[in-house]
C-alpha positions in Angstrom: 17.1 -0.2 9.0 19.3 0.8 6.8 18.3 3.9 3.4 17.2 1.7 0.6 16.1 2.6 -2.7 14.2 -0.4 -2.6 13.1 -0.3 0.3 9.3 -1.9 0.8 8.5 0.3 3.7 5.0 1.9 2.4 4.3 -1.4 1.0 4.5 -3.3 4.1 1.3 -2.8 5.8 -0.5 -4.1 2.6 2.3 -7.1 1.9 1.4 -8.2 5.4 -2.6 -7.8 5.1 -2.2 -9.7 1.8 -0.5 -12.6 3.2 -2.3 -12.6 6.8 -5.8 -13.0 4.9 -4.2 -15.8 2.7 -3.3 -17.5 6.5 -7.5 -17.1 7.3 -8.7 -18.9 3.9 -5.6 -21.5 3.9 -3.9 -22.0 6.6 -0.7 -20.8 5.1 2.5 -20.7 7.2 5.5 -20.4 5.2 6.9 -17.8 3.0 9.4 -17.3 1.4 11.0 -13.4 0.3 13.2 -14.3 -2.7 14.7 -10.7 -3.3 14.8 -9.8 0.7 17.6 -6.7 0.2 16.8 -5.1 3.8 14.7 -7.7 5.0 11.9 -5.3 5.8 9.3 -7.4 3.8 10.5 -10.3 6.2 10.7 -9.3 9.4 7.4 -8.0 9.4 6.3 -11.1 8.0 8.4 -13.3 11.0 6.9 -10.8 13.2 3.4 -12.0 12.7 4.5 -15.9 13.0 5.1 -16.9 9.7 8.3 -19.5 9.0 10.2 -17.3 7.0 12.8 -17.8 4.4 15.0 -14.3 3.4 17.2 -14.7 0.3 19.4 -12.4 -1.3 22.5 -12.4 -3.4 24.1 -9.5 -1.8 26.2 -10.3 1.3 25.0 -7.6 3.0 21.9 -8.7 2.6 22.3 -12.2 3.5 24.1 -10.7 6.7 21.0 -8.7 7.9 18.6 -11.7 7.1 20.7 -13.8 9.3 20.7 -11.3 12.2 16.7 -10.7 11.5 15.5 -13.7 10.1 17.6 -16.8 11.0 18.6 -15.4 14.5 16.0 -16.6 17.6 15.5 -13.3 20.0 14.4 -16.0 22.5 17.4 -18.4 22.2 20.5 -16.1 21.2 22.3 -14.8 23.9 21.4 -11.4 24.0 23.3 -10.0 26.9 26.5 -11.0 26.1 26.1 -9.7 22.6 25.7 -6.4 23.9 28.6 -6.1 25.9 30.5 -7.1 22.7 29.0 -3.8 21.5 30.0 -2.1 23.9 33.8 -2.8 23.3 33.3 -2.1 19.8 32.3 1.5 20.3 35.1 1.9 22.9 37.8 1.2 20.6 40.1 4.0 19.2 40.0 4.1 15.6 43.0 3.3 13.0 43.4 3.9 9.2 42.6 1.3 7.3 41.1 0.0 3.6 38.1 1.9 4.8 38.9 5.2 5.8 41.4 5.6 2.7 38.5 4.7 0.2 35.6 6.1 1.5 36.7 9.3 3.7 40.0 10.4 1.6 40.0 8.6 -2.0 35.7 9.9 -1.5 33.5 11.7 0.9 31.2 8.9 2.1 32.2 9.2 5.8 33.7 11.5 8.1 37.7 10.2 8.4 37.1 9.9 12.5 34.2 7.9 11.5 35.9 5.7 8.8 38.8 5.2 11.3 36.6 3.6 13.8 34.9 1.7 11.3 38.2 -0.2 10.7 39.2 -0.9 13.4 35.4 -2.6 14.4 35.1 -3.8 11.8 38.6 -5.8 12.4 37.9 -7.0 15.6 33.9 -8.6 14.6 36.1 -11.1 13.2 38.1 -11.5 16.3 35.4 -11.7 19.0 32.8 -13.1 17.6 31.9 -16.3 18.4 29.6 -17.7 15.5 28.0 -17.0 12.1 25.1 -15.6 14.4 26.8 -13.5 16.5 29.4 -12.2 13.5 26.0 -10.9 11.5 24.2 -9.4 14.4 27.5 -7.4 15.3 27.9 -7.0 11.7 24.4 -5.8 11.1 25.2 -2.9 14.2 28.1 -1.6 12.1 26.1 -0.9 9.3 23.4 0.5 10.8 25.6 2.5 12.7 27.3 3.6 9.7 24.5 4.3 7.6 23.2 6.8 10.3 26.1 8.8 9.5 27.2 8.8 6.0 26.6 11.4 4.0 24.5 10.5 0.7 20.6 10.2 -0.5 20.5 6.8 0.4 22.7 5.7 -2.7 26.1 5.0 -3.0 26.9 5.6 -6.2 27.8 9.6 -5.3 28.2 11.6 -2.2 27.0 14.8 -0.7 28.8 18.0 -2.1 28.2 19.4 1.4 28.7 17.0 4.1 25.4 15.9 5.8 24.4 17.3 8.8 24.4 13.6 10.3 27.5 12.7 9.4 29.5 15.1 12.3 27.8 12.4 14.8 30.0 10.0 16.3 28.7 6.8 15.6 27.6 4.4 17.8 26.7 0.4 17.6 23.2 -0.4 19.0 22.1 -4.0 19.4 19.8 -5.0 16.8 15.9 -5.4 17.8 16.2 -9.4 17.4 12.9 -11.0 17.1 11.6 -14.4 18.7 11.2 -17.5 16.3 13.5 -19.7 13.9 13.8 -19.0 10.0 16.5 -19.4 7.5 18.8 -17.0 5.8 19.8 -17.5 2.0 22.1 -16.4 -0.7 21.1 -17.6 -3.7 20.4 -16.5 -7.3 16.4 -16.6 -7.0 15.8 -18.3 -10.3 18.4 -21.1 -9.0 16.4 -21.1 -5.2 13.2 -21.8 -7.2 14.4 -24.5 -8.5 15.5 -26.7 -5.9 13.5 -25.0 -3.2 10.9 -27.1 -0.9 7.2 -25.5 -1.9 6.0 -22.8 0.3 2.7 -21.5 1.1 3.5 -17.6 -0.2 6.3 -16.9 -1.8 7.0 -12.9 -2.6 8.6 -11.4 -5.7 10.3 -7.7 -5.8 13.2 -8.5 -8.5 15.5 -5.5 -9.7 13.3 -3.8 -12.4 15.4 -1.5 -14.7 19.3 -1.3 -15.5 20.1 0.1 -12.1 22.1 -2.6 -9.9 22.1 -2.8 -6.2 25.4 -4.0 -6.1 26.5 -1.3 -7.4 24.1 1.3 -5.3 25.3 -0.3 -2.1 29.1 -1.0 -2.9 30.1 0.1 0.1 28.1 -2.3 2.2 29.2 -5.0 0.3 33.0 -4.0 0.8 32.2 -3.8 4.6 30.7 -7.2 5.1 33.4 -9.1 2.8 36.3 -7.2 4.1 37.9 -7.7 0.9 39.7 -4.7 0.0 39.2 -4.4 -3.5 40.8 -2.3 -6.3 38.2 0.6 -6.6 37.4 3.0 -9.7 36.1 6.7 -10.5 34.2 9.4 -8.5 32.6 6.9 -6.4 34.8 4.6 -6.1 33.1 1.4 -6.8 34.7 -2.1 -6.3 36.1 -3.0 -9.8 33.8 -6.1 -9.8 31.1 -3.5 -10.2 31.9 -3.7 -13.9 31.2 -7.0 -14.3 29.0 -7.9 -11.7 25.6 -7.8 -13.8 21.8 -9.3 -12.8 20.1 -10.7 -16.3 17.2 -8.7 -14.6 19.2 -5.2 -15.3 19.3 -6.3 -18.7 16.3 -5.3 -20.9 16.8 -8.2 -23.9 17.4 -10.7 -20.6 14.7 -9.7 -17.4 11.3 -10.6 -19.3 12.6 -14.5 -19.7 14.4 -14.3 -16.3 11.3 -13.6 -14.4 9.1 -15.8 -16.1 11.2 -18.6 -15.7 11.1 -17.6 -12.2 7.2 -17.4 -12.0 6.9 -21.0 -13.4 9.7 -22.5 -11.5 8.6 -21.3 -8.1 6.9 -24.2 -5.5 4.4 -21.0 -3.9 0.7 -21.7 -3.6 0.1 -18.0 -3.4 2.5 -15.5 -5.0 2.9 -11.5 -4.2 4.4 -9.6 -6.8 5.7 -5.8 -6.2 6.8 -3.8 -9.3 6.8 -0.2 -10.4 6.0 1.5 -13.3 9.4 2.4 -14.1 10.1 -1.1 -14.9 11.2 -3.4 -17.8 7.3 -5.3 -17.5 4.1 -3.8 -18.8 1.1 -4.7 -15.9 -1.0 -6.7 -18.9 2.0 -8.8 -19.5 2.5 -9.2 -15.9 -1.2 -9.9 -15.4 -1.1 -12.1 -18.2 1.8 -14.5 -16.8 0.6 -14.6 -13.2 -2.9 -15.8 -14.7 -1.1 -18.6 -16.7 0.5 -20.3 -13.9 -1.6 -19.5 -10.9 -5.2 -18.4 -13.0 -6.4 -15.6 -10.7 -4.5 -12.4 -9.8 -5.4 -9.3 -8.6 -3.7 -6.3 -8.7 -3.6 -3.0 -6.8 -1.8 0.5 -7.7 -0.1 2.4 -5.0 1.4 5.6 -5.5 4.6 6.9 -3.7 7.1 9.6 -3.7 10.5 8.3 -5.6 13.2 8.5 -4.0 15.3 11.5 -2.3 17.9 11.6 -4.9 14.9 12.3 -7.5 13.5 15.1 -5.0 17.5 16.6 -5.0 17.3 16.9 -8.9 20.2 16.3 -11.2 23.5 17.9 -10.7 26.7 18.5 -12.3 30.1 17.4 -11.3 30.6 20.9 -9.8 27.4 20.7 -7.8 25.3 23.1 -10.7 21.6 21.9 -11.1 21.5 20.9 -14.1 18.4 19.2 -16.6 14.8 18.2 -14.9 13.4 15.3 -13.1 10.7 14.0 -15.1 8.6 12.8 -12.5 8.1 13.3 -8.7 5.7 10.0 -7.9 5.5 6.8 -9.3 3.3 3.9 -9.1 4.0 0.4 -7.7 1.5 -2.5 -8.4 0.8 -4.9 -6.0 -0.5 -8.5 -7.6 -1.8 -11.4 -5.6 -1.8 -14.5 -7.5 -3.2 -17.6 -6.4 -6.9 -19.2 -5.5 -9.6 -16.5 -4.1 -6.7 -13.9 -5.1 -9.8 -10.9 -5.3 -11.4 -12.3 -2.0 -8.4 -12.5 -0.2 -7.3 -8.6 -1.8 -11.0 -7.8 -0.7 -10.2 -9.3 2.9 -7.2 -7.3 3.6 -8.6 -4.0 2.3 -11.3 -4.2 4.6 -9.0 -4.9 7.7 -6.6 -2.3 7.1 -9.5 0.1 7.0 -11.0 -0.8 10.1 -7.3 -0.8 11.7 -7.0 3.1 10.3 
């Protein structure tokens, strides 16, 4: 799995509780994970049987839910896949888009690295022999490439000092595929929800301040188009970064945009994750959940922020420089939907006894 600021990794286990005691009271069997980024929340949702539907409007994104989520472990073949990863990391490397941008023009990746990246990357599009098998083989690259880059997890700067990790050659592993069907999306959420079929539990984690994941992962969306685009600054960003916005970045536009979103959506159950460095005070947030779905319960969970935030701030010359504020933060949980405190009550009560 590849670093994620908004990654849902702590949250997981009570995601998963939540919607498994929604399955005991109602039966429920689909869900959909409108904001799916990683596809953590997913997978561990497909895992445990659910029909699952991962949507995302990064390609990146939509690539790893199609490899995770769309993909059947039991039907794909597997085998041959794997010996298509095998002549990936065989091939000798060659300078490319890739290696220019993000090993000279920056320090992202090692140039032997970045080298070898383009040329796999080139020849994914040559072997492969579907929309399946290009994601899974694309999904290796970037995993393989985010074990050795050298950042906090972020790509909107780069290590002053290389990363111990990235002096590792990299290597393409075949992606832990799991058995079942589900559908892979790449929609604007508010759009989905609108012409969606209804789902039993739908799950919410929308962007929540100015900071935009398109521009935080830039990189991965250049390696999954291909594209080669004009670049800009330290960083350097595709130029669309400039003008690729989410109304949920946007503090006069994210309040409307998700509430539009909460009425539109067909769930009979909704899980909501949001921190307290948001846009959305909890009362408001309680306050709209109750109006659509009348009862919601919500639960605070504390957790580190992430590594960058631990690092501090520095200057262009690597100098620490100013103070983090804050070292934690807190992230609510809200269930909405009939028996929303029973069902809460339910999963807190399994999870203990599974401690």
């Amino acid at each position: 799995m590849i670093k994620y600021i908004g990654s849902k990794r702590t949250l997981v286990p009570r995601i998963l509780a939540y919607a498994k005691a929604i399955r005991e009271r109602t039966g429920a069997a689909s869900f959909c994970d409108a904001f799916t980024g990683t596809t953590r929340v997913a997978q561990a949702l497909k895992r445990a049987h659910f029909t699952v539907t991962a949507n995302d409007l990064a390609s990146y994104s939509e690539i790893l839910a199609i490899a995770y989520i769309e993909a059947d472990a039991d039907e794909h073949r597997g085998p041959l896949t794997a010996a298509k990863i095998g002549h990936l990391n065989a091939l000798p490397g060659r300078d490319g888009y890739f290696t220019q941008t993000f090993c000279v023009d920056s320090r992202y990746f090692q140039p032997g690295n970045g080298r070898r990246i383009d040329a796999i990357r080139e020849e994914i599009e040559r072997i492969s022999d579907d929309r399946v098998e290009r994601a899974i083989l694309l999904t290796s690259l970037l995993e393989a490439a985010d074990r050795v880059d050298s950042t906090t997890g972020l790509q909107m700067a780069y290590l002053k000092d290389w990363a111990p990790r990235s002096f590792n050659a990299m290597e393409l592993r075949m992606p832990l595929l799991i058995p079942g069907a589900g559908t892979a999306l790449r929609q604007d959420a508010n759009a989905l929800a609108a012409t969606m079929a209804p789902v039993d539990i739908a799950y919410l984690d929308p962007p929540y301040n100015q900071h935009s994941y398109f521009s935080n992962y830039h990189i991965w969306e250049t390696l999954v188009r291909d594209d080669s685009p004009e670049s800009y600054g330290v960083a350097r960003k595709r130029i669309d970064c400039r003008v690729t916005k989410s109304d949920y970045n946007a503090k006069g536009r994210s309040w409307a945009t998700f509430e539009s979103l909460v009425r539109a959506i067909p769930a009979k159950h909704l899980i909501v994750s949001f921190s307290n460095e948001g846009y959305f005070a909890h009362d408001d947030l309680v306050a709209l959940l109750e109006s659509r779905f009348h009862e919601v319960e919500a639960v605070p969970v504390d957790f580190r922020r992430y590594v960058g935030a631990q690092i501090g701030i520095h200057n262009s010359k690597g100098e620490k420089v100013g103070r983090v504020s804050h070292l934690t933060n807190q992230e609510f949980l809200f269930v909405a939907g009939p028996d929303a405190g029973r069902i809460v009550t339910d999963a807190t009560a399994t999870m203990a006894g599974a401690a």
